[in-house]
MOPAC internal coordinates of N, CA, C and O (Angstrom, degrees):
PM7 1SCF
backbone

  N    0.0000 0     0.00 0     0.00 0    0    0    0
  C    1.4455 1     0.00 0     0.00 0    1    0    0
  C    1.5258 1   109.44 1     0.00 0    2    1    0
  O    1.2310 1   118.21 1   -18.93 1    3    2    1
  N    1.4038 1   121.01 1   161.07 1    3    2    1
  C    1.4304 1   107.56 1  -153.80 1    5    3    2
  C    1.8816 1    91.78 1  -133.12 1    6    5    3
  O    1.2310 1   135.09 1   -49.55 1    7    6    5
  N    1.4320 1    88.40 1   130.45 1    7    6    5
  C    1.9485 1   103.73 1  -170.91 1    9    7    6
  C    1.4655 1   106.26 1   -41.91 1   10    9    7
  O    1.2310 1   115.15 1     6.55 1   11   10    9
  N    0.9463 1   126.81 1  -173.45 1   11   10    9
  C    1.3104 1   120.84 1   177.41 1   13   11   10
  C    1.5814 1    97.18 1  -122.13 1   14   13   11
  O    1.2310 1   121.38 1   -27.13 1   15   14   13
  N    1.4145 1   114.96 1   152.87 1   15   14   13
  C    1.7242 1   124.59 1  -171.59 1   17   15   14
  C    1.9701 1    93.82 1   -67.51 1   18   17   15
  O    1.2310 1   126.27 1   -63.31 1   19   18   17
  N    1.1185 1   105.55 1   116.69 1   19   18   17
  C    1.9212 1   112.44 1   176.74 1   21   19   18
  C    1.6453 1    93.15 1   -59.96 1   22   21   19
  O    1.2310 1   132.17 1   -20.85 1   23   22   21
  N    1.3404 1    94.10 1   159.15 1   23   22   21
  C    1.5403 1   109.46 1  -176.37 1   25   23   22
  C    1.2764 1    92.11 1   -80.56 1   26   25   23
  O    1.2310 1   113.62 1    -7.64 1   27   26   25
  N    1.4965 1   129.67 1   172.36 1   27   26   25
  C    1.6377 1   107.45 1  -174.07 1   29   27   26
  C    1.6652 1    90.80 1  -157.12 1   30   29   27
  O    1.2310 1   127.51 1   -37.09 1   31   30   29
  N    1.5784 1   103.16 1   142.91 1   31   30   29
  C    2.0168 1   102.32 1  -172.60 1   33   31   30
  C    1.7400 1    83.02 1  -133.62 1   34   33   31
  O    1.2310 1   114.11 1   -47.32 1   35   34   33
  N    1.0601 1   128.76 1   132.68 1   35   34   33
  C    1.2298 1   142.96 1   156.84 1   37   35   34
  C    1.1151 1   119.31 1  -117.86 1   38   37   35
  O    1.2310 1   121.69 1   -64.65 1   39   38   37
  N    2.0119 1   114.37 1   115.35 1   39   38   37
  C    1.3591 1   129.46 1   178.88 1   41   39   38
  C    1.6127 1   134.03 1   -70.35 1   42   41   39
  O    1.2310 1    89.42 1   -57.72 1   43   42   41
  N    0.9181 1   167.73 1   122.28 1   43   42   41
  C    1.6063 1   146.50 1  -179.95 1   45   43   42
  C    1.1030 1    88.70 1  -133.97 1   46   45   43
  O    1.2310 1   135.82 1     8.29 1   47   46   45
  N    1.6531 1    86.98 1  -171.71 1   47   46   45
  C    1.9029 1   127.75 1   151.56 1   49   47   46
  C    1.5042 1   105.17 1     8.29 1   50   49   47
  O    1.2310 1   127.89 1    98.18 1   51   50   49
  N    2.0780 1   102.41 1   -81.82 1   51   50   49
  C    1.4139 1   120.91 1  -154.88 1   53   51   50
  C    1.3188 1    98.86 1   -69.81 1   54   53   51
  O    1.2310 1   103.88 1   178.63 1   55   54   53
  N    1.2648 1   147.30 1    -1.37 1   55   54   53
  C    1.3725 1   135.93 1  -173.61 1   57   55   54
  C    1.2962 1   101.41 1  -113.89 1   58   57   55
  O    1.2310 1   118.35 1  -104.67 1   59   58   57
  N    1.7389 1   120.75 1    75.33 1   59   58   57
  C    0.8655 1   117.66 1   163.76 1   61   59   58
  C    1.9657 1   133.67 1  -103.65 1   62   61   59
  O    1.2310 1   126.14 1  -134.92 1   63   62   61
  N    1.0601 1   105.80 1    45.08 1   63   62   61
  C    1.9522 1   117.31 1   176.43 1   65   63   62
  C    1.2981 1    88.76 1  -175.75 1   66   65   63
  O    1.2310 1   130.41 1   -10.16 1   67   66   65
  N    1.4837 1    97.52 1   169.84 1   67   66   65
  C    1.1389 1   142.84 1  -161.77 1   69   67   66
  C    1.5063 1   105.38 1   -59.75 1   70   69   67
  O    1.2310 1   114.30 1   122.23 1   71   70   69
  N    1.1866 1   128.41 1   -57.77 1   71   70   69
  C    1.2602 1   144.07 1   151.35 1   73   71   70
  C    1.5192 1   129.77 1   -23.17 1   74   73   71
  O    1.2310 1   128.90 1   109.16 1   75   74   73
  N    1.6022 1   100.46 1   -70.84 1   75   74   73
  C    1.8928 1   107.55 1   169.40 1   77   75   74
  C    1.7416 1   108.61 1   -53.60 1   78   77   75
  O    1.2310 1   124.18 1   136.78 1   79   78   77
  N    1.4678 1   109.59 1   -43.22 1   79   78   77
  C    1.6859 1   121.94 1   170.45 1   81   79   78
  C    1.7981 1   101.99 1   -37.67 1   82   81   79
  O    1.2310 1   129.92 1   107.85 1   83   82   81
  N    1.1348 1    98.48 1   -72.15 1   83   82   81
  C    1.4558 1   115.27 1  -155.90 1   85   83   82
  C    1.4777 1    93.89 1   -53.57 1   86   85   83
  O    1.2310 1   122.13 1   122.91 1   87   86   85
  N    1.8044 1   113.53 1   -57.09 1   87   86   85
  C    1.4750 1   111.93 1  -158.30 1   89   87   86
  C    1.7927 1   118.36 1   -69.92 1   90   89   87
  O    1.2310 1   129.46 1   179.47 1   91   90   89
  N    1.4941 1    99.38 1    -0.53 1   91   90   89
  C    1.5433 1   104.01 1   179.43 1   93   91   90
  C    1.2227 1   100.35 1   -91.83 1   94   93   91
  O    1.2310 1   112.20 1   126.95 1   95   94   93
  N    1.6652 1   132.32 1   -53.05 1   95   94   93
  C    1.3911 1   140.54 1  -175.46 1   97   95   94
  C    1.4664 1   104.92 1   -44.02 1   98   97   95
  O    1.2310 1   117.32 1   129.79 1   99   98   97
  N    1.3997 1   122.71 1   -50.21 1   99   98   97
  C    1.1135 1   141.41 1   154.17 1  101   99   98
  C    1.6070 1   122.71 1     6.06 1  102  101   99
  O    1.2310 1   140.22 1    84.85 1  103  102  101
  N    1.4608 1    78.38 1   -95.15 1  103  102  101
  C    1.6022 1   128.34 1  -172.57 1  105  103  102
  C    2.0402 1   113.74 1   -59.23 1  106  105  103
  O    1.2310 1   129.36 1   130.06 1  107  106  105
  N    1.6238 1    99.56 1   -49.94 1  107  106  105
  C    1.2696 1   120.07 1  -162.08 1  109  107  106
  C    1.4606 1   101.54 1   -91.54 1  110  109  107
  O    1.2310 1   119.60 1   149.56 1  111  110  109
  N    1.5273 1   118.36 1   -30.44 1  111  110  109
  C    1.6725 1   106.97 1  -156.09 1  113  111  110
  C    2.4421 1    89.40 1  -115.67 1  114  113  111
  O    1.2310 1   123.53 1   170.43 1  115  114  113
  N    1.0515 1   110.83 1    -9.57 1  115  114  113
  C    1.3460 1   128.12 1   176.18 1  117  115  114
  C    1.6817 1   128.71 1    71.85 1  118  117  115
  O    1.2310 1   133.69 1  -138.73 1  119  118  117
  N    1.0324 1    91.14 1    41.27 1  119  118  117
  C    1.5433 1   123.02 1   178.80 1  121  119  118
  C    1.7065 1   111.60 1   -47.58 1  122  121  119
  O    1.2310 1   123.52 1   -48.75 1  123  122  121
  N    0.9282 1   110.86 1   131.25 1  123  122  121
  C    1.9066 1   127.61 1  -170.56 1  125  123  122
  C    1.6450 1    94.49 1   -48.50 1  126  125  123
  O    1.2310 1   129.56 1   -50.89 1  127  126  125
  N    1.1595 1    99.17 1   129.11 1  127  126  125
  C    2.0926 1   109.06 1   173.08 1  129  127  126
  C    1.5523 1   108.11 1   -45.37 1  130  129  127
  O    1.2310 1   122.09 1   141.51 1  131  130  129
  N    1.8294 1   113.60 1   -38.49 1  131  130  129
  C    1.3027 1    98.38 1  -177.61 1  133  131  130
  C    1.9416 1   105.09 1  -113.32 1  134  133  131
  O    1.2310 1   128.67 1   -78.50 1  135  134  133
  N    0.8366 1   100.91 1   101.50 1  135  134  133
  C    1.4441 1   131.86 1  -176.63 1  137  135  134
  C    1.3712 1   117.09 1   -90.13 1  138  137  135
  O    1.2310 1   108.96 1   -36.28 1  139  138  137
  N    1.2775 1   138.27 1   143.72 1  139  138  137
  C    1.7658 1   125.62 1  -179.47 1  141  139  138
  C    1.8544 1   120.14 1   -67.84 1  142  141  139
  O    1.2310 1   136.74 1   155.73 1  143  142  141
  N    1.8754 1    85.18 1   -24.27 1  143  142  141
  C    1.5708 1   105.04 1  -168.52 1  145  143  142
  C    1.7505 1   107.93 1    40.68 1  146  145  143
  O    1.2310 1   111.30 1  -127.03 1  147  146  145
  N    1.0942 1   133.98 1    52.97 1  147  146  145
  C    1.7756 1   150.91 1   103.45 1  149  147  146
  C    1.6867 1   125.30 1  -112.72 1  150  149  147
  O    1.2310 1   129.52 1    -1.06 1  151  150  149
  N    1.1364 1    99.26 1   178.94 1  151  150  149
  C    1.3833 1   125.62 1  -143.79 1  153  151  150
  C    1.8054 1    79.34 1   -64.25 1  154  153  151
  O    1.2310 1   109.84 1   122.67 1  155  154  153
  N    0.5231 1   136.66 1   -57.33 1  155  154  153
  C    1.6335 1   125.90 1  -162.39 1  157  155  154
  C    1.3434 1   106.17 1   -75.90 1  158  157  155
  O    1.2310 1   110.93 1   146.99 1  159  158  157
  N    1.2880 1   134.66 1   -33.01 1  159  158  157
  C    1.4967 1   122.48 1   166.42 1  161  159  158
  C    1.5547 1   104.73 1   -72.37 1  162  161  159
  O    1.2310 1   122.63 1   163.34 1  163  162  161
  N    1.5970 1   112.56 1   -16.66 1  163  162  161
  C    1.5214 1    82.42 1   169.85 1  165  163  162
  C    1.4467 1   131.15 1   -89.80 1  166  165  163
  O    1.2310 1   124.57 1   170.56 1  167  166  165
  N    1.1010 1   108.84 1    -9.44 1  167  166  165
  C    1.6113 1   142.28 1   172.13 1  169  167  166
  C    1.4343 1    96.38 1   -40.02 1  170  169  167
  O    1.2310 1   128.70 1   103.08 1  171  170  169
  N    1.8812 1   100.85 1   -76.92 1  171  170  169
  C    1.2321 1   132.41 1   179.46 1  173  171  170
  C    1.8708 1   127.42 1   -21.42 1  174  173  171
  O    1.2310 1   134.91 1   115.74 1  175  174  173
  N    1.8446 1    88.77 1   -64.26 1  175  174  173
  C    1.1219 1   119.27 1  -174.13 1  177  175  174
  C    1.7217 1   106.16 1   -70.37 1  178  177  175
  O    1.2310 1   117.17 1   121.76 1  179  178  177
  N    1.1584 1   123.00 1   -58.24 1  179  178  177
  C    1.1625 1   126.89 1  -177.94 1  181  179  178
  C    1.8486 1   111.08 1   -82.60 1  182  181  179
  O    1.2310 1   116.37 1  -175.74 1  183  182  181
  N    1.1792 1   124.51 1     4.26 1  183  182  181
  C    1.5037 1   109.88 1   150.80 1  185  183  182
  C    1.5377 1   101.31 1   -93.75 1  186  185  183
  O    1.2310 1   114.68 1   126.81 1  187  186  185
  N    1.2083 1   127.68 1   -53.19 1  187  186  185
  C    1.6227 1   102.17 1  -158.83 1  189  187  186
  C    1.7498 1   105.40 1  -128.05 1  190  189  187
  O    1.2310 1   104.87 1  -142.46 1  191  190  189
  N    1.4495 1   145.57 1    37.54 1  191  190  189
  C    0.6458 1   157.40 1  -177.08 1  193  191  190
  C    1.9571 1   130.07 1  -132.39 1  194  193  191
  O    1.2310 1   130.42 1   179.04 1  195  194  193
  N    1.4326 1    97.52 1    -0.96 1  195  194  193
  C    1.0811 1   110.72 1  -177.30 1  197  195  194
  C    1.6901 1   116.48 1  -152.91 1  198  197  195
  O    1.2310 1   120.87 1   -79.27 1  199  198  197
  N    1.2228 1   115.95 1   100.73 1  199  198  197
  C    1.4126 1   148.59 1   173.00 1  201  199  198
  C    1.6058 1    97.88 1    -9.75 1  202  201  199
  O    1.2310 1   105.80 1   -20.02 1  203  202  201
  N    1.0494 1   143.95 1   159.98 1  203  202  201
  C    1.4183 1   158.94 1   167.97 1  205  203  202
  C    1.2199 1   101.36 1  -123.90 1  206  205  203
  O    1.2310 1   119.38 1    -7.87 1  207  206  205
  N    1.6999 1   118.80 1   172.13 1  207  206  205
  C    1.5038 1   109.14 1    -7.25 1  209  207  206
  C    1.5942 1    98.40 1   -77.10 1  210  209  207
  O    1.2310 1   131.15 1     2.39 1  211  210  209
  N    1.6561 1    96.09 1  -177.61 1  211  210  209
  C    1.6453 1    99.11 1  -156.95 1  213  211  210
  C    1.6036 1    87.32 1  -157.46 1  214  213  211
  O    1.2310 1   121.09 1   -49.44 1  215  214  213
  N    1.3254 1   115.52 1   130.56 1  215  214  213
  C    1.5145 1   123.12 1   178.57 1  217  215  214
  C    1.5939 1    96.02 1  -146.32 1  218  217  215
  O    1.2310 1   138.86 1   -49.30 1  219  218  217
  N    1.5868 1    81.04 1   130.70 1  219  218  217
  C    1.9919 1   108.28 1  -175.87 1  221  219  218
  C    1.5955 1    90.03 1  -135.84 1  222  221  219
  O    1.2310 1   136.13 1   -47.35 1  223  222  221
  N    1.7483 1    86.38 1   132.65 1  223  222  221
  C    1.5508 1   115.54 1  -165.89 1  225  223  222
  C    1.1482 1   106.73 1  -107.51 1  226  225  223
  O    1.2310 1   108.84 1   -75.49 1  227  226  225
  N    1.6235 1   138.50 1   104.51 1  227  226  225
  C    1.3255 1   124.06 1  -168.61 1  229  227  226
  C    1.6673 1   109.00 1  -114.10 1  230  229  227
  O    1.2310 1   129.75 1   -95.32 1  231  230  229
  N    1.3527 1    98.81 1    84.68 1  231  230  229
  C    1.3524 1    92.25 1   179.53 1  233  231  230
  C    1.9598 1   138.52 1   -86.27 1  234  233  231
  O    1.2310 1   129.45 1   -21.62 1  235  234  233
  N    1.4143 1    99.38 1   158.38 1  235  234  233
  C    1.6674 1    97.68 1  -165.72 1  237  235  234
  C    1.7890 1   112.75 1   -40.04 1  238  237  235
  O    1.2310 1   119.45 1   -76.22 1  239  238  237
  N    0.8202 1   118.66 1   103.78 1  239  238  237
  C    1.8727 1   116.32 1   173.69 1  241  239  238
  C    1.6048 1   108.72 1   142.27 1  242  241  239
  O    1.2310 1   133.93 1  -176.91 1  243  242  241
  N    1.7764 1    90.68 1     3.09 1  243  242  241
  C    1.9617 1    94.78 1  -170.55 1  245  243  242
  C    1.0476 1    87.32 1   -86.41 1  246  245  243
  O    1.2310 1   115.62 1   -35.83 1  247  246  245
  N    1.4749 1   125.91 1   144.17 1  247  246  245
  C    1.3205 1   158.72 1   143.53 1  249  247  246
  C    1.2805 1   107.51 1    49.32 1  250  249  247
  O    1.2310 1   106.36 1    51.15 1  251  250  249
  N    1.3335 1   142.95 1  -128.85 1  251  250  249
  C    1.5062 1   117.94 1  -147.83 1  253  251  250
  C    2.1861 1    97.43 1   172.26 1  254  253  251
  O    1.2310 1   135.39 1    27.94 1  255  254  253
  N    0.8971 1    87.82 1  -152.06 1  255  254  253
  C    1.1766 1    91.93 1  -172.17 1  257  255  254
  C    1.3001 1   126.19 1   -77.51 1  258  257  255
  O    1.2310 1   121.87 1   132.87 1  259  258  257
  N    1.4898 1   114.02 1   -47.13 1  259  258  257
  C    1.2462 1   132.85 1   155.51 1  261  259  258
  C    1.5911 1   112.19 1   -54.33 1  262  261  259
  O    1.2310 1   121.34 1  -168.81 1  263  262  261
  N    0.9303 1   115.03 1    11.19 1  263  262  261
  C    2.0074 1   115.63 1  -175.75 1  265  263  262
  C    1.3434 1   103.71 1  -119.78 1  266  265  263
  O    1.2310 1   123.05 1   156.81 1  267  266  265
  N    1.7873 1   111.75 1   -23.19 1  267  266  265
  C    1.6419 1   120.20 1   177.29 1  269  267  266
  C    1.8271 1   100.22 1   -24.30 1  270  269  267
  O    1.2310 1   126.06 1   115.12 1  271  270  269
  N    1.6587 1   105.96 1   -64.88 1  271  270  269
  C    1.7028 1    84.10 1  -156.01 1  273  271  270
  C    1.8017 1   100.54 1   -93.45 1  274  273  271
  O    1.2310 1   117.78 1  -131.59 1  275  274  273
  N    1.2097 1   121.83 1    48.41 1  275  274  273
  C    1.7477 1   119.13 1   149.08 1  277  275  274
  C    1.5233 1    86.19 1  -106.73 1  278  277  275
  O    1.2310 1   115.18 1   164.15 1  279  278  277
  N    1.0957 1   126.75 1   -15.85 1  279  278  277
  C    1.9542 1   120.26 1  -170.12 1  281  279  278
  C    1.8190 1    83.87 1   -81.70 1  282  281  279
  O    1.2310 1   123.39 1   123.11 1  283  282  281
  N    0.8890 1   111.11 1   -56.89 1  283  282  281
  C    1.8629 1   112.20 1  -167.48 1  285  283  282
  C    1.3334 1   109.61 1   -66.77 1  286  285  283
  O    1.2310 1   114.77 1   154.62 1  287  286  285
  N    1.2728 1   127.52 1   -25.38 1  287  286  285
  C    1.7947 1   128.00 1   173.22 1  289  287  286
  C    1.5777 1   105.10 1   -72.13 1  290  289  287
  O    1.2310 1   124.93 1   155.52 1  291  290  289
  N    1.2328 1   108.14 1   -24.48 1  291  290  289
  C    1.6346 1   118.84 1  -167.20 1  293  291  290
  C    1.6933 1    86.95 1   -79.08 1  294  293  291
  O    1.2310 1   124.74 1   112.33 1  295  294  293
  N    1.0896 1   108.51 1   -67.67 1  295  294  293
  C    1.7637 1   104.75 1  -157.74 1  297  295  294
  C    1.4334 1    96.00 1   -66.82 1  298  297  295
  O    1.2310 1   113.57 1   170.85 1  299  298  297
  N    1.1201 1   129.77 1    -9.15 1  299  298  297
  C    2.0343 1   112.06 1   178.77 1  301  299  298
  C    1.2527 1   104.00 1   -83.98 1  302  301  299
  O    1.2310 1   118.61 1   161.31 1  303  302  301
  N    1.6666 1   120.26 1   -18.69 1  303  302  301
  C    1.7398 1   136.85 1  -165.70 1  305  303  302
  C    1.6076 1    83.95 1   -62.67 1  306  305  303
  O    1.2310 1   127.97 1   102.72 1  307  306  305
  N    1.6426 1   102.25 1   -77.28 1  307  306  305
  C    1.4187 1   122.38 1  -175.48 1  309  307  306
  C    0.9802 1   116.10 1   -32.71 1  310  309  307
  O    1.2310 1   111.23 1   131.33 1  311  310  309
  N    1.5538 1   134.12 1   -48.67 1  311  310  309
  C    1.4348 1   124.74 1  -172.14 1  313  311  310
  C    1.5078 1   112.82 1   -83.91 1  314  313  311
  O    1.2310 1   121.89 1   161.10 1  315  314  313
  N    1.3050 1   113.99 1   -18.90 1  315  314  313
  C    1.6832 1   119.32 1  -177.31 1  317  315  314
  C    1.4512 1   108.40 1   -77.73 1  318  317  315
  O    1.2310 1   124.80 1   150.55 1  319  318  317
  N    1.5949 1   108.40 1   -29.45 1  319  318  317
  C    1.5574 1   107.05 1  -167.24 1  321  319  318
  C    1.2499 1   112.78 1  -112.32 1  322  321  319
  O    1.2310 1   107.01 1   -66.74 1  323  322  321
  N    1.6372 1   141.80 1   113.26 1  323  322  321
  C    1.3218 1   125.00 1  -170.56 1  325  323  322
  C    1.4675 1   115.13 1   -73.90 1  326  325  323
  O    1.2310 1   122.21 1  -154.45 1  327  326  325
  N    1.7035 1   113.38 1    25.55 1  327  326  325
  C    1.6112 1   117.22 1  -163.80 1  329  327  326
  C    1.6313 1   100.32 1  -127.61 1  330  329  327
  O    1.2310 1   137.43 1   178.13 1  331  330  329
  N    0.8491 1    83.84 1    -1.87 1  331  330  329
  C    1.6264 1    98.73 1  -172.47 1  333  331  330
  C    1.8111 1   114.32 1  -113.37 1  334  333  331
  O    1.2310 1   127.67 1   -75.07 1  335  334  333
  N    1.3537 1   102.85 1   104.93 1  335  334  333
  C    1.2289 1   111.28 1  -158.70 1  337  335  334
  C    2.1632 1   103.97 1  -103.77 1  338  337  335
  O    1.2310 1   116.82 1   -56.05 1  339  338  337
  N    1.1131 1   123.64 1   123.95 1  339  338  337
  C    1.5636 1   105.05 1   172.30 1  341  339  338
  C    1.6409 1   104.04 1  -125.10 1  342  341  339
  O    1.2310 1   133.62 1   -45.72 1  343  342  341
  N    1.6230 1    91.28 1   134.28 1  343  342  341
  C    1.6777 1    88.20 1  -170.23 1  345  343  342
  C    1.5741 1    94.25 1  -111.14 1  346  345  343
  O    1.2310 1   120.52 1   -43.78 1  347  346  345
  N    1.2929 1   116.62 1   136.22 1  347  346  345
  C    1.1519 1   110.77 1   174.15 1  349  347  346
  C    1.8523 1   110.82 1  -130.71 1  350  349  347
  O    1.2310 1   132.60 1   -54.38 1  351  350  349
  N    1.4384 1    93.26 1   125.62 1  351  350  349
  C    1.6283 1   111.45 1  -179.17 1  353  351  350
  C    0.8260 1   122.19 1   -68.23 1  354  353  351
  O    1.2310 1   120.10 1   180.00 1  355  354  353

């Protein structure tokens, strides 16, 4: 039987705040219109609200310092969910 294609969010350059973060995760992985948009609805949303598998691409130039803990909600996603893959460049 054949995996199914993961929903897929890839970070860069242009995703630099909290916001561009959020509105791609959003957008790319298909997250409910009414969403908490912080760190604990994203927690929320992405452990049990959104279908797997699921691969988020965090590449070198994404966001910044202030983005550290959407980078740290991402890797607790990853380790809780074996469908949930985060690659980071």
């Amino acid at each position: 039987m054949k995996r199914p294609e993961p929903r897929r969010c890839v970070l860069d350059a242009r995703h630099d705040s909290r916001d561009t973060v959020f509105d791609a995760l959003a957008r790319d992985l298909g997250f409910p219109a009414q969403w908490g948009r912080n760190l604990d609805a994203l927690y929320d949303v992405l452990r049990a609200d959104i279908a797997g598998p699921i691969e988020i691409v965090w590449r070198a130039g994404a966001g910044g310092r202030d983005l550290d803990a959407i980078r740290a909600v991402l890797r607790d996603v990853a380790r809780e969910r074996r469908d949930v893959v985060l690659k980071e460049d």
